[in-house]
C-alpha positions as CSV (number, residue, x, y, z in Angstrom):
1,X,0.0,0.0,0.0
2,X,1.5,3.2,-1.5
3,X,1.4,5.9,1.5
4,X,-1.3,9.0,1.5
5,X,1.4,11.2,0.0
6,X,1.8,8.6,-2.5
7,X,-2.1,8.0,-3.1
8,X,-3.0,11.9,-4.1
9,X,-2.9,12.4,-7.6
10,X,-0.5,15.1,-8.3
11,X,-1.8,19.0,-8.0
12,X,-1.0,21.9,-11.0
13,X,-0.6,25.4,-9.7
14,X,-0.6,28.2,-12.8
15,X,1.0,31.4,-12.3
16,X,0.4,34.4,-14.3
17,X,2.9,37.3,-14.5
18,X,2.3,41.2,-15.9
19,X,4.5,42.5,-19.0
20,X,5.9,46.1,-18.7
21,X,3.7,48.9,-16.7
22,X,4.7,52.4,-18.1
23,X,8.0,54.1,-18.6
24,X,9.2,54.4,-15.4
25,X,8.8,50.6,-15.3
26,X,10.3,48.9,-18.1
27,X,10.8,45.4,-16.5
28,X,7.9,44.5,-15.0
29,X,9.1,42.1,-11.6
30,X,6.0,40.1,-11.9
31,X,6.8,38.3,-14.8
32,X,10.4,38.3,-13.8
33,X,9.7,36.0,-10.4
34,X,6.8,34.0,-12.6
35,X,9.3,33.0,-15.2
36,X,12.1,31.9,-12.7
37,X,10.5,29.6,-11.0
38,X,10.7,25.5,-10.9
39,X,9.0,23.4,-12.7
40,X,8.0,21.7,-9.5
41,X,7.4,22.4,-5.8
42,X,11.0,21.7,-4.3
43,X,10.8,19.4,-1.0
44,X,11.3,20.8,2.3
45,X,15.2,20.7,3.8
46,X,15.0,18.0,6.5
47,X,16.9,21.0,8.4
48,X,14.4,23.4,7.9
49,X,13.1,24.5,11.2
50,X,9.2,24.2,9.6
51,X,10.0,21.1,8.3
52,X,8.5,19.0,11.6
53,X,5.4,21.1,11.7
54,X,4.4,20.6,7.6
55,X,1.7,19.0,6.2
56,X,2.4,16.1,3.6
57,X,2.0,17.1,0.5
58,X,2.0,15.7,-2.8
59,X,4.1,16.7,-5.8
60,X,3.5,20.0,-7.0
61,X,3.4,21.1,-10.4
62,X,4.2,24.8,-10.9
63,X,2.9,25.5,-14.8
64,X,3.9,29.7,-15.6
65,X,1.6,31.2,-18.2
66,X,4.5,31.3,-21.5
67,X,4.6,34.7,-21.3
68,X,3.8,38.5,-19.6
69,X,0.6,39.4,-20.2
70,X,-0.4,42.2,-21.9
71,X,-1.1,45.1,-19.1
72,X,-4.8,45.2,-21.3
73,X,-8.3,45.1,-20.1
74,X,-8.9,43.4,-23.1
75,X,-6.3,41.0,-23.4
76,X,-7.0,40.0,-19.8
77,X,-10.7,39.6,-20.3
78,X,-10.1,37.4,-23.2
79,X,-7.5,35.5,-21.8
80,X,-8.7,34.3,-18.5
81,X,-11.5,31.7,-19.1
82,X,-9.1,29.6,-20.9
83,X,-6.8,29.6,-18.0
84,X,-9.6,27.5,-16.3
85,X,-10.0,25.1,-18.8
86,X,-7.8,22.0,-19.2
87,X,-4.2,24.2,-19.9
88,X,-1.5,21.8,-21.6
89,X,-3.9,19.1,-20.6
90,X,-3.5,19.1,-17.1
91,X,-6.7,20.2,-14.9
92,X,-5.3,23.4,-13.3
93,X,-6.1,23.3,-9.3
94,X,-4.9,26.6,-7.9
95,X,-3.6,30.1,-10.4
96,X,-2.1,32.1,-8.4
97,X,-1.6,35.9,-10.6
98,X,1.1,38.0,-9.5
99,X,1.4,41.5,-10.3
100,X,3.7,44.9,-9.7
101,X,2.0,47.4,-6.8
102,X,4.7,49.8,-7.2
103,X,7.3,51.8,-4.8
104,X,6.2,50.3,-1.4
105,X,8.3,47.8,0.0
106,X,6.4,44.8,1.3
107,X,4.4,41.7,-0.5
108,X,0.9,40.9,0.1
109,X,-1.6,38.3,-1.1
110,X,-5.0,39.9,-2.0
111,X,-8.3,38.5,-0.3
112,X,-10.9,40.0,-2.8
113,X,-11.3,41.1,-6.6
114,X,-13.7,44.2,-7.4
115,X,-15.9,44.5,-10.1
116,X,-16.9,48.2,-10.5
117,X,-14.3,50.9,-10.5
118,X,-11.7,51.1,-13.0
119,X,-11.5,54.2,-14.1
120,X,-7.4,54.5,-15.1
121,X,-6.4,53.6,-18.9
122,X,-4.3,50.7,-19.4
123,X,-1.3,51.1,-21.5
124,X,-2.7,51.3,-24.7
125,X,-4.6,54.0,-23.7
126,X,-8.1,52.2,-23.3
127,X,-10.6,52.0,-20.3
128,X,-13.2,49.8,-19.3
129,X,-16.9,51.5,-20.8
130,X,-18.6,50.1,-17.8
131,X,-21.6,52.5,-18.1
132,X,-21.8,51.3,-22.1
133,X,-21.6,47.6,-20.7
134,X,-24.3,47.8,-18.5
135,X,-27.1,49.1,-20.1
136,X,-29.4,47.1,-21.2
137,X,-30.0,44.5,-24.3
138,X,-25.5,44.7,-24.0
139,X,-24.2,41.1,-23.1
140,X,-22.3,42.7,-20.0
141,X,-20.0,39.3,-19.1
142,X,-19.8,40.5,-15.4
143,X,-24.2,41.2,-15.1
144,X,-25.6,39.7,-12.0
145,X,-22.1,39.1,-10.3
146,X,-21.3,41.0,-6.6
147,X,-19.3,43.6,-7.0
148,X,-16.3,42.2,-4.9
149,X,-16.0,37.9,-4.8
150,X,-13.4,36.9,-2.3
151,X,-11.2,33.7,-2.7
152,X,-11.9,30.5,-1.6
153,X,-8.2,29.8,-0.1
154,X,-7.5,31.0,3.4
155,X,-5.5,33.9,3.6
156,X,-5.2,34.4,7.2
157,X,-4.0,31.0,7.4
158,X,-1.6,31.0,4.4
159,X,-0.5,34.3,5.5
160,X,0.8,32.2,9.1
161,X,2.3,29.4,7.1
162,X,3.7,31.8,4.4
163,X,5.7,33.8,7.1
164,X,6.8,30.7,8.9
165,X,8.9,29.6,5.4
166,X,10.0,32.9,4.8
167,X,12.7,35.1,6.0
168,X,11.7,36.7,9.4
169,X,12.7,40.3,7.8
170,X,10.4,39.5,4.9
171,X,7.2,42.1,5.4
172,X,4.3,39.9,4.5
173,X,0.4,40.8,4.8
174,X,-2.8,40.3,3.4
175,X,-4.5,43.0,1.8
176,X,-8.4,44.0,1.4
177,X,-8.0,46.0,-2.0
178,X,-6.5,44.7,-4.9
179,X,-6.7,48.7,-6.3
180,X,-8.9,48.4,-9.1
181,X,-6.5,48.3,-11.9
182,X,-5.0,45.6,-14.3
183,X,-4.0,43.3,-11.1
184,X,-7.4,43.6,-9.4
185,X,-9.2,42.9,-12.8
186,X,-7.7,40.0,-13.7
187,X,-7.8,39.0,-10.0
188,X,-11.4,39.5,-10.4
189,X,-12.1,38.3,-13.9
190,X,-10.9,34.5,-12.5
191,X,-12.9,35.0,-9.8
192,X,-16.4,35.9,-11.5
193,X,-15.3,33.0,-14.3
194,X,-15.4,30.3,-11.1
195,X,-18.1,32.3,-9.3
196,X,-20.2,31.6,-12.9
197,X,-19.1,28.0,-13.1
198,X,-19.7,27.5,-9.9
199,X,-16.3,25.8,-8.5
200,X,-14.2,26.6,-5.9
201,X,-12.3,29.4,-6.4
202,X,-9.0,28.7,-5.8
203,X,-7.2,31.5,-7.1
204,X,-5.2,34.5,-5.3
205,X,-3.6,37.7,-6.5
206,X,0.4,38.0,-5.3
207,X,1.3,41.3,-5.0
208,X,5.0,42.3,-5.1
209,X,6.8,45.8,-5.2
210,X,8.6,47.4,-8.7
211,X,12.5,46.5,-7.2
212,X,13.5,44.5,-10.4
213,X,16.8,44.3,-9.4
214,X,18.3,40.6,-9.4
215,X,18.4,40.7,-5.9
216,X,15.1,41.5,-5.5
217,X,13.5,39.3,-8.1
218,X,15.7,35.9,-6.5
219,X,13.8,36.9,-3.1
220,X,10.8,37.6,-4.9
221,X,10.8,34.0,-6.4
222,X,11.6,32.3,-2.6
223,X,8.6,34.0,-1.1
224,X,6.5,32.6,-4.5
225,X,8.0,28.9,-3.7
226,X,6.9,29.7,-0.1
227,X,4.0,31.2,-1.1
228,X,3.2,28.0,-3.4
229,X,4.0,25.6,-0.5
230,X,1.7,27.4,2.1
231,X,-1.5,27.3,0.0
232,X,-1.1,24.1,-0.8
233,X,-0.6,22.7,2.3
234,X,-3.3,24.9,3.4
235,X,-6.0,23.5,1.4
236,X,-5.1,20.2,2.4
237,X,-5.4,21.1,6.3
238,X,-8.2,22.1,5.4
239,X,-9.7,19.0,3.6
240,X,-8.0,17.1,6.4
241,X,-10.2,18.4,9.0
242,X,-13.3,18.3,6.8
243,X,-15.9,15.4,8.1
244,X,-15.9,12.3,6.3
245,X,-19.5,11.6,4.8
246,X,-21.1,9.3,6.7
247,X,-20.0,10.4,9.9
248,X,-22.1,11.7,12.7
């Protein structure tokens, strides 16, 4: 008998990364960390402190979208349903999107997407028409949705794990606004797209500061591992502690 490690099929996590976000950005550190990272979940260090205290976990594939996305409402709206679908035929379990949120200095994970409110161009110069959208007889793709949808995942919880595999200097939070730009529209166009199909929605937005320096993008791509690792093994606390049918 194979142990429960060995029984669970193995899990895809997609990440998402942003191309470049005006002039004064040119290399966008989103995409940078996306790219960079393994194609699997690396296994713990048996001298790693958290090591004890983890949950088992089965292997971990880490698929990157092949390239930045396009810092377009359009492009994003376009591209985001298909990222649900089978992708390189492998059912996708968790997408994590990570995206630039400029000068300030620490990473967050976002807890909710917004639909109303985007009111800045995107770098082709276009906006969202969102009173043209809405009225009526117009096939609005968002109508009938809340106007925010939080995740499914934990964040409070990931947050804990995520800062006990990561640096203790590293400045990590969970954020209530995503800001209504690119980042919190594509966080939110994944979230109406499970909200609709009604699944789970597994999906969080990774939020990291514009350093693009190498230095800066290496410890970006640790705290994504980490971040990868503490989501995972938070869903499966999560289905651990979950009742099994049948019992009282």
């Amino acid at each position: 008998m194979g142990s429960q490690v060995e029984d669970q099929e193995e899990l895809t996590v997609l990440i998402t990364g942003f191309g470049p976000f005006r002039e004064q950005y040119p290399v966008n550190p989103s995409w940078e960390i996306a790219r960079g990272l393994p194609s699997y979940l690396p296994p713990l260090r048996a001298k790693d402190p958290n090591a004890r205290h983890s949950v088992d976990v089965p292997q971990v594939r880490i698929l990157v979208y092949p390239e930045p996305i396009r810092v377009n409402y359009k492009v994003v709206r376009e591209l985001v349903p298909s990222l649900w679908e089978t992708y390189h035929g492998r059912k996708v379990d968790i997408v994590i999107h990570i995206g630039m949120a400029g000068p300030r200095p620490f990473y967050c994970i976002e807890r909710r997407g917004h639909r109303d409110g985007y009111k800045h161009a995107d770098v082709d110069g276009e906006k969202v028409d969102e009173e043209e959208e809405r009225k009526p007889g117009n096939d609005w793709v968002w109508r009938g949705l809340p106007e925010e949808i939080e995740t499914d995942l934990d964040p409070d919880d990931v947050l804990t794990r995520w800062q006990g595999y990561s640096p203790k200097d590293a400045d990590l939070r969970v954020s209530e606004d995503a800001g209504r730009y690119l980042c919190d529209f594509i966080y939110f166009s994944s979230l109406a797209q499970l909200w609709k199909q009604e699944r789970e929605r597994k999906v969080v937005f990774f939020h990291v500061p514009a350093d693009a320096s190498e230095s800066s993008i290496a410890h970006g791509r640790e705290l994504a591992v980490n971040l990868i690792r503490s989501i995972v093994e938070s869903e499966l606390s999560k289905k651990q502690k979950q009742p099994i049918e049948g019992d009282v």
